[in-house]
N, C-alpha and C positions, 0 to 999 in steps of 0.2 A: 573111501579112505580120507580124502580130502576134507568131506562132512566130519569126520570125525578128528581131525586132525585141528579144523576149526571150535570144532565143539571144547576140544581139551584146553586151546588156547582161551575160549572163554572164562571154563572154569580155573584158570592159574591167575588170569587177572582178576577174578572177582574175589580169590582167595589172596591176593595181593592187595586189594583194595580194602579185606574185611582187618588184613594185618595193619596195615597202615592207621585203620581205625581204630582200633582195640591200640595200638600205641601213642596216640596221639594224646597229648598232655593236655589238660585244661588250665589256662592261666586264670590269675584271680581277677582278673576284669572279665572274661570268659563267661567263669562262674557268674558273677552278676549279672552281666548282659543275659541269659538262661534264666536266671530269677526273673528279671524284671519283667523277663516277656512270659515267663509260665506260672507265677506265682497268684496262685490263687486271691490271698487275701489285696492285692494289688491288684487285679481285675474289678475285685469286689468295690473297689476305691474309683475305678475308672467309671464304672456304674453309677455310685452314685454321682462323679461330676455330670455324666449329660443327666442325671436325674434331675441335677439342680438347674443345670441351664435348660433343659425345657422347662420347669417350673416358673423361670424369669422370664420368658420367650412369653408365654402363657401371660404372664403377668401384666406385658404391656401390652396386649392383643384385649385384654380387658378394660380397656381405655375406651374399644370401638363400641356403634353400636350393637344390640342383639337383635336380631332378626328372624323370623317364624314364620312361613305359611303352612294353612292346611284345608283340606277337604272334608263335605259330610256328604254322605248319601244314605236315603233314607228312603222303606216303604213302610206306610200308615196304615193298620185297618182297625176298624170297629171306631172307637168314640178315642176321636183324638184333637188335639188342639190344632187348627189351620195354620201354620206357621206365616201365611202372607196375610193373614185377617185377625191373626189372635182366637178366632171364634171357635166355637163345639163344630163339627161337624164328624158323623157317622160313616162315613165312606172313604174308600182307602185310594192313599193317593203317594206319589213319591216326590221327594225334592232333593232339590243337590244346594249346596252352598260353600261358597270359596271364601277363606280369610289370608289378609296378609297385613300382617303388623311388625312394628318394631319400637323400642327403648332405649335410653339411654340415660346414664347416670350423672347429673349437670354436678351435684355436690357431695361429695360425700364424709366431708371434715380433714380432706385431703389424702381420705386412706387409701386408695388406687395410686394415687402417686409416689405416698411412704412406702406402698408393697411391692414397688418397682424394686425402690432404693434398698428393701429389705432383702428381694430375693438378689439383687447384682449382688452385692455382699454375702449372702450364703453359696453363692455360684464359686464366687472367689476364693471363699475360704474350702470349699470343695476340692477349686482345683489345688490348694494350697497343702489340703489334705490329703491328694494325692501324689504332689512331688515328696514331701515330708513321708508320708510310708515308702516312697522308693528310696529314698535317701538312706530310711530305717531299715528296710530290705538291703539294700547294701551293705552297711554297717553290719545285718549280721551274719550275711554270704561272708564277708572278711573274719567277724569272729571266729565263724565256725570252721574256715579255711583255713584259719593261720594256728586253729585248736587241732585239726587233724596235722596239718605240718608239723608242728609242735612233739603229736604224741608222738607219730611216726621217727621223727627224727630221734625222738627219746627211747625208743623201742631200739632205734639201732646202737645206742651208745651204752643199753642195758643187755643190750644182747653181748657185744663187745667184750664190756663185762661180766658176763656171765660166763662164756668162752674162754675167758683168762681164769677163773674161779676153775673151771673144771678143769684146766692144764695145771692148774695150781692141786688141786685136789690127787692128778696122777703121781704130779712131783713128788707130795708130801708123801703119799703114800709107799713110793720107792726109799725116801730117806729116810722113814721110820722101817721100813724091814732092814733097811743098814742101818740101823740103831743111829742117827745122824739128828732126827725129830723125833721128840714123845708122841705118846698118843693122844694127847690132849691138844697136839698143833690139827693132827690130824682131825678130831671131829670140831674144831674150831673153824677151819676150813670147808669142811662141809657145810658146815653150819650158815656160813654165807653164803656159799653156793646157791644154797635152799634157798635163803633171803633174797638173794637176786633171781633166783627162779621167781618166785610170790611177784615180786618189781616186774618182771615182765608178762604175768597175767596180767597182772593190773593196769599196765601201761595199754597192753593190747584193748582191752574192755574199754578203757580211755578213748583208744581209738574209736572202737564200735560205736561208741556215744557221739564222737564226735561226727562221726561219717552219717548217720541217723540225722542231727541235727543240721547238719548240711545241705543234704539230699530233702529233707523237709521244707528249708528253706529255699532250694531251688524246683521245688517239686519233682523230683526224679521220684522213680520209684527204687524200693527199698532193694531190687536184688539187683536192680543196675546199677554195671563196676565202671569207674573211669579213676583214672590216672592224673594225680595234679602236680604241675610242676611248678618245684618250690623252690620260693624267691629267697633262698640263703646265701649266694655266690655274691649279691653288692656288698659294695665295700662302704663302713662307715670314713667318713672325710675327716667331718669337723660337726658337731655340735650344731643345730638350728638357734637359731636366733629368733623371736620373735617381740612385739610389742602387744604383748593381751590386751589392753586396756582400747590401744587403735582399734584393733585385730575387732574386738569386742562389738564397737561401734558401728567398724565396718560390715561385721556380719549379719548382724540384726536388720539392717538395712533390707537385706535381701534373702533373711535366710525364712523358709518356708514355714518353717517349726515357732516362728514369732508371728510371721503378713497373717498366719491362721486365725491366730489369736487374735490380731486385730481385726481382720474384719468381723469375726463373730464380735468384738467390742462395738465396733460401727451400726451393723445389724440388728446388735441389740439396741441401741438406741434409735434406731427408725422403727423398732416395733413397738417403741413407746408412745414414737409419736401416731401409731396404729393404732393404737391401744386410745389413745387420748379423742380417735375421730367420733368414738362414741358420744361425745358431748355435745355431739354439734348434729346437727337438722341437717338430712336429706331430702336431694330435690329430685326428682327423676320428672323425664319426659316421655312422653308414648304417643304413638301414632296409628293406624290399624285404618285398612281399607276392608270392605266388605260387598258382596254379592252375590246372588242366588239364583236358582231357580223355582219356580212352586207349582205344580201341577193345578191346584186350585185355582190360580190365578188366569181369571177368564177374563176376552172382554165382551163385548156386549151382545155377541151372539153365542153366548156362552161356549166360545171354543176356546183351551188352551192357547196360552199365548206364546208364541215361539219361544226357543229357547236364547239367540240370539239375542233381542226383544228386553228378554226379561233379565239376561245377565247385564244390558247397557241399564235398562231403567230402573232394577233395583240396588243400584251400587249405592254405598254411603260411606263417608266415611269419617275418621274420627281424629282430632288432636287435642291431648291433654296434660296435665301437668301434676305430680303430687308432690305434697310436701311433707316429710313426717320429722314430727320434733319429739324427744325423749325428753318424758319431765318425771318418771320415777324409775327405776328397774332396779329397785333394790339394792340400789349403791355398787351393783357389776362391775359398772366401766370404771368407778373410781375405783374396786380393789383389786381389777385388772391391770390399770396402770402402775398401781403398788406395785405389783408382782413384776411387772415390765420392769419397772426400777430396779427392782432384785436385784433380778438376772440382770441387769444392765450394771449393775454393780459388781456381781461374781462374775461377769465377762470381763471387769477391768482388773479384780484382784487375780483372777486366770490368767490376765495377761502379762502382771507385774511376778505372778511364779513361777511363770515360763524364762523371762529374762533370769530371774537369778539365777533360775535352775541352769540354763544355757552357760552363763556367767562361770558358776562355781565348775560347772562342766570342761567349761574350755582350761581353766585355770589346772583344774588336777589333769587334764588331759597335757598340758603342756610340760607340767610337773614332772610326770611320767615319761615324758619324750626325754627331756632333759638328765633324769635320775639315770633310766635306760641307756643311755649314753653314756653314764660316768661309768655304771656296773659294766655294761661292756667293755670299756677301756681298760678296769681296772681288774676282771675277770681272765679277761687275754694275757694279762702278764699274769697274774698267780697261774691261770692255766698250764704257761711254759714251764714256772718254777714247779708246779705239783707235776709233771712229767716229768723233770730231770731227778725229783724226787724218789716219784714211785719207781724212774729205772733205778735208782739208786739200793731203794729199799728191797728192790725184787732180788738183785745179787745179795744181797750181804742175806734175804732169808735161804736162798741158794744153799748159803756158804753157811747156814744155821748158826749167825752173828745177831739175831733177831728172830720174835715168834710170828705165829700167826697175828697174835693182835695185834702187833704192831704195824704188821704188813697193813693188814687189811685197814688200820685207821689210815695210813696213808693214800692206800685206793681207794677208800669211799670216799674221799677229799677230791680225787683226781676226776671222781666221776661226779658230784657235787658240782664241781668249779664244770667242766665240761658241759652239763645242763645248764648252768647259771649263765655261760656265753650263750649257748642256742634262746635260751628264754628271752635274757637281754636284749642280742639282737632283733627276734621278729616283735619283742614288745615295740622298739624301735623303727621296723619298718609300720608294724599298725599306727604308730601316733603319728608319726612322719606324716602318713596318709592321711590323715584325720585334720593333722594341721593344715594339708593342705584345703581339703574340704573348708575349712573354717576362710579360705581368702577366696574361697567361690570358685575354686578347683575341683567338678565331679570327676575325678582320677578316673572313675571305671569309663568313663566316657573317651577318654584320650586314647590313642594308639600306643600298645605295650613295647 
């Protein structure tokens, strides 16, 4: 009894703990934090930064020398060449031989040293391309968050609506069989009803798109449901203020989506000076010890001579030096350094259409904060006045002092203005947020 008595009490808190889950809200820093760490095309980003930093790592370890040893062994028979004498000899013998050499590159027109400075610059702009896609993953966990709030919130103020249309629909009905409304109020009120039925498929489908493009963005899968709680209850204060122009200066400074772009402009200009080592004479140095054993090698009583012996006295060894100068290649290295140029060009005009773009960005982005702001204020008040309205207009069609259409222009005003606050507002908390981003505020970062 006891075993079982335990057993039950397991399963009510596990069934307590699955409730608590299935009701827990996800906030919209939440959601990002959940992208940032499942999203795929963000891993893919993280991949290539160590791709680039081992590539740099790499880079300067090619500075050192190269170094090689290796072994031969070997059995001769029939007519083969004596490897301790050079000569013909017809009987089979076996030898061993050990090598150990090494290189190094004294000059090479400076290119190992540019291909440092090339790869720290692609390293950087790696990582650069990896804070700027989280940024951009942000950016659109919030679209797609504040597009499901949106519709959702719009489903309920058409549902609302709708609800009112069919109470509308019983009314009229009763007051045309007392001869009180035609029957023309009658299917004119249908008539909307329908309309606002069609408004809440489509609002719903809204949804659907939106929750897909969400769940994409944070990699969830498509049949798992969660719950998002939405940031409608702040209250607008006062208007932001800001200085673009500062704001502007400031931002570039540090912001991801521009350091990228320069350093692929930096980069590409040390791959010009890469491109230019072609012109210039390499020098290398080499080194390499050597020695053997050789079975032929007899001494004067014709026995093999130990192996000991033979590995001390046939040692040799070598140092040397080459120098290779380029004096035709078909004009290569000059229309490779052309081509360095290019691109060393389209990395600066990249980086001057990144600023404006960033520029003209922040500017409508601000625009929109600001506009957002007015419509809401100015939303809020028609909103009040179109409620005191549509109560107004509701009794007098009651009282069949007014038709259907008249009715209804005034409720689809009241529902009009009603979406115009919701839209205004969260357009307002997304710029808000955005603005803040722009003074080097990652929001989803901060405690909610």
């Amino acid at each position: 009894m006891k075993r079982f008595t335990n057993y039950l009490l397991f399963l009510i808190v596990l069934i307590l703990n699955l409730q608590v889950t299935a009701q827990q809200k996800w906030t919209l820093n939440e959601c990002i934090a959940f992208a940032i760490k499942n999203n795929l095309q963000l891993q893919n980003a993280s991949l290539n930064e160590k791709l680039a930093e081992v590539n740099y790592s790499q880079s300067k370890w090619n500075l050192l020398p190269e170094i090689g040893a290796g072994v031969n062994a070997g059995l001769n028979f029939g007519r083969s060449v004596d490897p301790n004498t050079n000569g013909i000899v017809n009987t089979s013998f076996f030898n061993n031989s050990y090598y150990l050499g090494a290189s190094i590159d004294l000059f090479r027109g400076f290119m190992l040293q540019n291909q440092i400075s090339y790869l720290k610059f692609r390293k950087e702009s790696s990582e650069d391309n990896r804070l700027n896609a989280t940024d951009d993953l942000a950016f659109e966990v919030m679209s797609a968050f504040f597009s499901v709030v949106y519709y959702e919130e719009l489903l309920k103020i058409a549902n609302a609506q709708k609800t009112l249309s069919e109470l509308n629909v019983k009314k009229t009905q009763i007051l045309v069989t007392t001869g009180l409304k035609a029957q023309t109020d009658l299917l004119e009120v249908k008539a909307n009803f329908e309309k606002e039925e069609l408004f809440c498929i489509q609002t719903s489908n809204n949804i659907a798109s939106s929750w897909i493009s969400l769940k994409k963005a944070m990699n969830l899968p498509p049949d798992q449901q969660i719950t998002l709680a939405i940031p409608v209850n702040e209250t607008i204060v006062a208007p932001i203020v800001a200085d673009m122009p500062g704001l502007f200066k400031q931002h570039i400074e540090w912001s991801p989506s521009i350091r990228l772009f320069e350093n692929e402009l930096l980069a590409s200009k040390k791959y010009v000076n890469m491109s230019r080592a072609g012109f210039f004479p390499s020098i290398s140095l080499q080194a390499a010890y050597n020695t053997g054993f050789y079975e032929t090698n007899k001494n004067a009583d014709q026995q093999t001579i130990d192996f000991n012996s033979q590995i001390k006295n046939n040692r040799s060894q070598f140092v040397g030096a080459s120098l290779s100068i380029p004096i035709f290649g078909k004009n290569s290295v000059r229309f490779e350094v052309k081509r360095a140029k290019l691109a060393s060009e389209q990395s600066q005009t990249k980086l001057e259409l990144a600023k404006q773009t960033l520029l003209y960005e922040m500017e409508q982005n601000y625009n929109e904060l600001t506009a957002s702001w007015k419509e809401f204020q100015q939303a809020g008040r028609q909103l009040e006045a179109d409620t005191l309205a549509f109560h107004a207009a509701q009794k007098k069609f009651d009282q069949g002092m007014i038709n259907a259409v008249e009715l209804y222009t005034i409720k689809n005003r009241l529902a009009n203005t009603t979406s115009q606050v919701l839209h205004s507002k969260l357009t307002y908390e997304m710029k808000k947020r955005i603005l803040e981003f722009y003074k080097g505020k990652r929001f989803w970062e901060e405690e909610e």
